[in-house]
N, C-alpha and C positions, 0 to 999 in steps of 0.2 A: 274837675279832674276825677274825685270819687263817684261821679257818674258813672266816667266813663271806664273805672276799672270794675268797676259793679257791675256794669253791662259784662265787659270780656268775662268774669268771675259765670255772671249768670250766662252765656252763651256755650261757657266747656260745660260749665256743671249739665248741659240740656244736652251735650255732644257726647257725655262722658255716660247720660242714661241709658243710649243707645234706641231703641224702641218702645222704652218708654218700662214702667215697673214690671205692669203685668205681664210681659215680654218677657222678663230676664227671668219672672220666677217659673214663668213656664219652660224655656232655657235649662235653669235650676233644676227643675222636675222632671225633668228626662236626666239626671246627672249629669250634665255636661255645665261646663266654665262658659262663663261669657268670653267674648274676643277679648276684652280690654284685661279681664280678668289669668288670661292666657298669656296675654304678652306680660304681664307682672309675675307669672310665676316659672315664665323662661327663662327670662332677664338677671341677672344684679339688683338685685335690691336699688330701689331710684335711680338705674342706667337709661330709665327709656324716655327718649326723645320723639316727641309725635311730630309728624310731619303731617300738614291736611286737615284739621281736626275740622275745618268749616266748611271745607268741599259738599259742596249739594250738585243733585243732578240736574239737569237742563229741561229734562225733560217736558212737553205740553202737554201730551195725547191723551186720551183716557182718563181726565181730568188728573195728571199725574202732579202740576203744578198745583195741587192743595196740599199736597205731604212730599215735601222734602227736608226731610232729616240731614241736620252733619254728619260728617266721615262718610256720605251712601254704603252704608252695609260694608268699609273695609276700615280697619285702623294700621296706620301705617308709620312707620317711622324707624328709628336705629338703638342700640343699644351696647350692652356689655352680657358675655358669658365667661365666667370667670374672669375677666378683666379687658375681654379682647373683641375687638368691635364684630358685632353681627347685622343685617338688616332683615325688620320684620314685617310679612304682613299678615293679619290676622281676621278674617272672615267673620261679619257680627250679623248673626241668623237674625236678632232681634231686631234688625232693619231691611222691610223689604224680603225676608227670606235672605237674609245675606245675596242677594240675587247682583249679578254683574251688570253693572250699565259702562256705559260709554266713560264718564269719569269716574267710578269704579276703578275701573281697568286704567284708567291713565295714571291712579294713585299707588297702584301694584308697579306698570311700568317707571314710573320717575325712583324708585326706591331701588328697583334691580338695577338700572343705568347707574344709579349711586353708587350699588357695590362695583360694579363691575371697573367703574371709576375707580373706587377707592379703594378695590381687590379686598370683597369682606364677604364669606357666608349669607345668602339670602335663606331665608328661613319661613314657608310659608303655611300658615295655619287655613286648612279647608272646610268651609262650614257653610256649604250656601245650595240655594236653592234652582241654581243652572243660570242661564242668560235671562234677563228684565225682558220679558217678552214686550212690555209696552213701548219698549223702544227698537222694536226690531231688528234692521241689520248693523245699527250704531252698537248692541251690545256684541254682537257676531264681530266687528270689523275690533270692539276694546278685545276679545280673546285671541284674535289674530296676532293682537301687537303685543300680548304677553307671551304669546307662544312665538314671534319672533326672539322674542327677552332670552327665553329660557334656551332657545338655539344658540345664539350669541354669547351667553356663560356660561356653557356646555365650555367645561376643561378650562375655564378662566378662575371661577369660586365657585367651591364646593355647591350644589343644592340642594337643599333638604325639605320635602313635604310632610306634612301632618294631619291627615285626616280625619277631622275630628267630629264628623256629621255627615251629611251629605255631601256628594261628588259625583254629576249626570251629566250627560250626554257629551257635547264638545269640552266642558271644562275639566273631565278627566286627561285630555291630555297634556295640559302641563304639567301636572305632576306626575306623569308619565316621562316627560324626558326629563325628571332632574336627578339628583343622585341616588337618592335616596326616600324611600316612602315609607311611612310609618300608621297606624292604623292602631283604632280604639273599639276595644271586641263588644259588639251588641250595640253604638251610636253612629258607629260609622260604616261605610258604605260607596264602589265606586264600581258606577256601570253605563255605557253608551246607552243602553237604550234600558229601559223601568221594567220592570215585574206584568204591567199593564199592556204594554206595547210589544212583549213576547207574548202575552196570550193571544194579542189579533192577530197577529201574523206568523204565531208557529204553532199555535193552541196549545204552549209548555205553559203549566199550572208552576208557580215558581214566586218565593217569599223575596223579598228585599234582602236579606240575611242570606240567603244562599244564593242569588244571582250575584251578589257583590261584597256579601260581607266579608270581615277581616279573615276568620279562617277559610274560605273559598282562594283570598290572594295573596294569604301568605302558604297555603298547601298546593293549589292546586294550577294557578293561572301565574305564580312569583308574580304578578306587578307588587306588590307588597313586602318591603323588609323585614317587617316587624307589626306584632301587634301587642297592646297594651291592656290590660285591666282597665283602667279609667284617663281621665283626661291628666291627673298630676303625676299621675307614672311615665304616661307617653312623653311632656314636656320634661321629668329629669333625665329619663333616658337622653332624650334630645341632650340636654344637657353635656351629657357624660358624654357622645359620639362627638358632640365639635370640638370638645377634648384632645378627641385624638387626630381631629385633619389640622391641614395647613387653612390660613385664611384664605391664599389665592394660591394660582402656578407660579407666582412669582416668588412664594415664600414654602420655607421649610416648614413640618410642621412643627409643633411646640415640643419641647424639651421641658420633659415634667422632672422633681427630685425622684432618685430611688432608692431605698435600700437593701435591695437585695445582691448580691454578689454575683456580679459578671460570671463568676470563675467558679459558682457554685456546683460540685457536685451532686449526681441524681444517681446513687444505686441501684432504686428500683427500677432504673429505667434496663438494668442489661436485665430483667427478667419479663419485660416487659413484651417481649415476643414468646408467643407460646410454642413450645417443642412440637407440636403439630401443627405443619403450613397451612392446613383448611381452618383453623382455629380461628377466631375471631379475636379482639380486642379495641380497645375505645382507643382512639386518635387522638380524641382530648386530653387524657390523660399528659402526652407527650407535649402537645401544647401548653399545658398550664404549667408543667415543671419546666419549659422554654421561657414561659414569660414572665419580666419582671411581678412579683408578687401574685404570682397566679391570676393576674387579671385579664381579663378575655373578653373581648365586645365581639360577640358573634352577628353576622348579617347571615340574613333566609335561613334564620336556624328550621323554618318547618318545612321548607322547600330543598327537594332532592339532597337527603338524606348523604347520602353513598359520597359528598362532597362536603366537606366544611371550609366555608369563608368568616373573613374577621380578622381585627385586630388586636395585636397585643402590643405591649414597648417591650425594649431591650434596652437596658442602659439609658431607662426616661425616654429613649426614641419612638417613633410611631411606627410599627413594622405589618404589612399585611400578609396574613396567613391563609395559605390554599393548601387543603389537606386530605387528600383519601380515609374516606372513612371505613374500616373495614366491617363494620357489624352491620353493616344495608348495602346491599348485592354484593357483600367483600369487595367493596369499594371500587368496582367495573367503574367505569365513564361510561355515561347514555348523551342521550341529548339533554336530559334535564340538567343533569350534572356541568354538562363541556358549557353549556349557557351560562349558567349561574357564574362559575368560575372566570368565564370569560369576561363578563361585564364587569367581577371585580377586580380583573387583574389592568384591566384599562382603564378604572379610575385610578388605581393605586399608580399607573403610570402616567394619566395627565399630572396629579399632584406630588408626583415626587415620593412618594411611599414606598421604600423598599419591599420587596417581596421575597416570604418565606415559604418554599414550597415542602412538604411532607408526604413523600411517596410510598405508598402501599399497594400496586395495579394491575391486577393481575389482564387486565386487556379493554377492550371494548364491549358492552352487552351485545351478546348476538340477538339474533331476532327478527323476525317478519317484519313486527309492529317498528321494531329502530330505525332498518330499512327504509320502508314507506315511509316514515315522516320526515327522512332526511338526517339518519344522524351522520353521515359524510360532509354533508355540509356543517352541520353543527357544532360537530367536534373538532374541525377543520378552524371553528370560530377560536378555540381555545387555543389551538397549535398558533393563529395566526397572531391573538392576544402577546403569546409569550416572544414572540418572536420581535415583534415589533417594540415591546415594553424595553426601556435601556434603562431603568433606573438597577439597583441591583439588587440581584439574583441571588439565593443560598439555598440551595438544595439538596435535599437529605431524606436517602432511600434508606426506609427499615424493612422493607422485607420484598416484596414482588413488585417489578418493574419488568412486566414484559410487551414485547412489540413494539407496535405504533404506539399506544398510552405510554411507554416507558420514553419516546420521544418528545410525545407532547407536555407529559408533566416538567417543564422547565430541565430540559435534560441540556447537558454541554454542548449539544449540537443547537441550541437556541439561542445561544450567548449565553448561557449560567454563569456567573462568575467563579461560585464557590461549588464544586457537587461534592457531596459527603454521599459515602453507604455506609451502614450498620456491617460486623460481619454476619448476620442474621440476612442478609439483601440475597438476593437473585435478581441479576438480570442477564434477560436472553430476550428471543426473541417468541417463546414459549416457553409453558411448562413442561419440564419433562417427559409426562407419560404421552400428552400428545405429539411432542415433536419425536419421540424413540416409534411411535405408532408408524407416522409420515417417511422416516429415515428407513426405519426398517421392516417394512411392508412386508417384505417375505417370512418376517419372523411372527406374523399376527395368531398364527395357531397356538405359538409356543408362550407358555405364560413364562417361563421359567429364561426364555431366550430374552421377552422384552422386557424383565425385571433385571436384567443385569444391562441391560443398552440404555434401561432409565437412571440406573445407577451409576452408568459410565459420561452419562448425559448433564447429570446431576454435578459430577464431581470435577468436568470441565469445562460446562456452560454457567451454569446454575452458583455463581456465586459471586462474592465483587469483584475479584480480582481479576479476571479475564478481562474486564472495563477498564480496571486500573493499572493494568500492564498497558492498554493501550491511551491512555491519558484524557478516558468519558469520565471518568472518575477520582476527582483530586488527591484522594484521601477517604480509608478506608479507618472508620473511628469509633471508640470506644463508646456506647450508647449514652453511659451514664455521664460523659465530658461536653455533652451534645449542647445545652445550656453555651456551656466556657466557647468549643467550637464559634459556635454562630455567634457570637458576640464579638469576639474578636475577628471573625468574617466581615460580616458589618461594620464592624470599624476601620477596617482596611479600605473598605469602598467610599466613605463618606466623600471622599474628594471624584466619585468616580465622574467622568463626561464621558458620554454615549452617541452619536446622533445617528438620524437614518440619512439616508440622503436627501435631497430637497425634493420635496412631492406639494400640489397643492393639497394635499391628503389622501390615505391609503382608499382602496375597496375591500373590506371585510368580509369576506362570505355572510352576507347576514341571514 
């Protein structure tokens, strides 16, 4: 009998090396954690359960049946984050190049079908070196069947990717379709085709770092949430975001303590619009005195600017925030913007996340360049986001809301439940000076004629109350009570049920 646990002792201990010493210090020496070393600094302290640990590939070819290592290049199995079941899998470079083979990819699959089963967070760490070319299209046919996985728990549980190395060619796209992507500045890296393979075929001279790295896709391409300093910053953050979702759509999410006061007032907040309408001011501000303990998990903070997403709580609850930002294009919607927004406000609506919208909009960016790449359609994505989302709505104009943007930002014509304006708000369907231009054409010579039609323009368009006489606008409220407001909004909704009609599913302008 102590044979035979001596053997299983010595078989993890050779599963748990992964590729062996000199592997991991090389691992090491780029800064990056091993896989195994990753899932323990996700996890709970001794929450993680391995599933696989003696999986080897089948492989013959290429003399490939002389090395087969446990786990093939993925460690797999479940655990706890702060207390509450996650599923993980974690990519080990030090085997094979973390490279995907056939049962690879089976050990990824049986873990999502887990969650998806037992409606829990799939949580997947990226570190590998593309498909096991010696096993040709068996490793093609294992990323098929993960990227059916990740279709199938699209709006079931949450998904979250991590990458924390390498990410080439076809196996960027699953962590493409999950919820979320996170990224490690200077080890990480995601691109269909290599730095190598743009110079034969476009003759662009071009680094690993700039075709894919972390600031390229959290600036300039958003596939990317977030990026991190190193590998243990990325994994607490991770931490702190599953915090704040539900485990599946079947469940609310968690209800953390708090102590700060529902009913707190914010004084600085009535000074907080400046006496000149072209003036800028930070959005966030207004956010962190909304949320419980000023705490803030911002998503694409470096992607289109002019728009902030994230979460806050209220009352311990998990609440998503979409906010005009005014100090980047005074907070116009573009195409970057209406995107970004849009894809947060349809998760926040698979999983049940109430949504908090903060309006400041003066219209649409005009433009050649919007035009041509479609922002009709794109912004269209936003309008149709909000329309469709039934979880609830509290919306709250501090200062310009005009046009279509003043429709689209979760206005009462979307189902809003709650619409608040500042009396600081304007909405119309323009600003003054251009619509007094348009109205009163004949008067274009006279500066003296259209400065009294902007003022007459001003003082019966241009404020809340025109909205609130007609019932776009619930409630016309004190800035600084804004906190108490939404709080007690959201709590009226808790019991709310919504549905749309029965569809096999929408079409999105995508």
């Amino acid at each position: 009998m102590k044979d035979i646990l001596q053997e299983l002792e010595d078989r993890r201990a050779e599963a748990r090396m992964g590729g062996g010493q000199a592997r991991v210090d090389a691992q090491h020496a780029k800064g990056k954690l091993t896989a195994r070393e990753r899932v323990e600094l996700l996890l709970d302290e001794g929450s993680f359960e391995e599933f696989d640990m003696f999986v080897a590939h089948r492989c013959t070819d290429f003399g490939m049946e002389k090395e087969r290592p446990y786990s093939d290049g993925v460690v797999t199995g479940w655990g706890t984050i702060n207390g509450r079941l996650v599923y993980v899998f974690s990519q080990d470079f030090t085997v094979l190049g973390g490279s995907v083979s056939e049962t690879h990819a089976k050990k990824i699959c049986k873990i999502m079908d887990m969650a998806v089963q037992n409606g829990a967070p799939v949580i997947g760490i990226n570190d590998s070196g593309g498909a096991r070319i010696q096993e040709g299209v068996d490793s093609l046919a294992g990323y098929g069947e993960v990227f059916q996985r990740n279709i199938t728990a699209s709006g079931v549980v949450p998904q979250i990717s991590v990458i924390m190395g390498p990410c080439a060619g076809g196996a960027v796209y699953s962590p493409a379709m999950t919820d979320f992507i996170f990224m490690v500045k200077d080890s990480s890296y995601m691109f269909v085709t290599g730095p190598d393979v743009v110079k034969t075929v476009t003759n662009e001279q071009v680094t690993a770092e700039e075709l894919g790295g972390a600031t390229t896709h959290t600036r300039k391409s958003s596939v990317a949430d977030g990026a991190f300093e190193n590998d243990v910053e990325a994994l607490a953050e991770v931490r702190r975001l599953v915090d704040f979702l539900p485990s599946s759509n079947r469940e609310k999410p968690p209800v953390r303590p708090f102590f700060d006061d529902p009913g707190r007032i914010e004084d600085s907040l009535d000074t907080l619009i400046p006496d000149n309408p072209n003036m800028p001011y930070d959005m966030k501000e207004l956010i962190l005195k909304v949320a419980d303990e000023g705490d803030f998990y911002e998503i694409q903070e470096e992607f289109a600017k002019n728009m902030i997403t994230g979460f806050i709580r209220i009352e311990g609850q998990t609440v998503g925030v979409v906010a005009n930002q005014p100090m980047v294009l005074a907070g116009c919607l573009d195409i970057d913007s209406s995107r970004k927004a849009a894809r947060f406000v349809r998760f926040c609506d698979c999983f049940e996340i109430p949504l908090l919208t903060l309006v400041d909009v003066p219209g649409f960016l005009p433009g050649v360049t919007q035009e041509y790449n479609g922002v009709i359609k794109h912004g269209a994505k936003l309008l149709f986001a909000y329309g469709e989302a039934t979880v609830p709505k509290v919306t709250v104009i501090t200062r310009k809301a005009y046009g279509g943007a003043y429709v689209v930002m979760s206005s009462k014509h979307l189902r809003g439940d709650f619409n608040y304006a500042w009396p600081t708000s304007e909405i119309a369907v323009m600003g003054a000076k251009g619509a007094t231009e348009i109205i009163h054409r004949a008067d274009r010579g006279n500066a003296e004629a259209l400065a009294a039609h902007a003022k007459d323009y001003e003082d019966r368009f241009a404020s809340p109350f025109v909205a609130a006489e007609r019932g776009f606008v619930d409630e016309v409220i004190m800035p600084q009570s804004t906190r108490k407001r939404v709080a007690r909004a959201f709590a009226s909704l808790r019991g709310k049920k919504a549905q749309m009609p029965w569809k096999k599913h929408d079409n999105i302008p995508l």
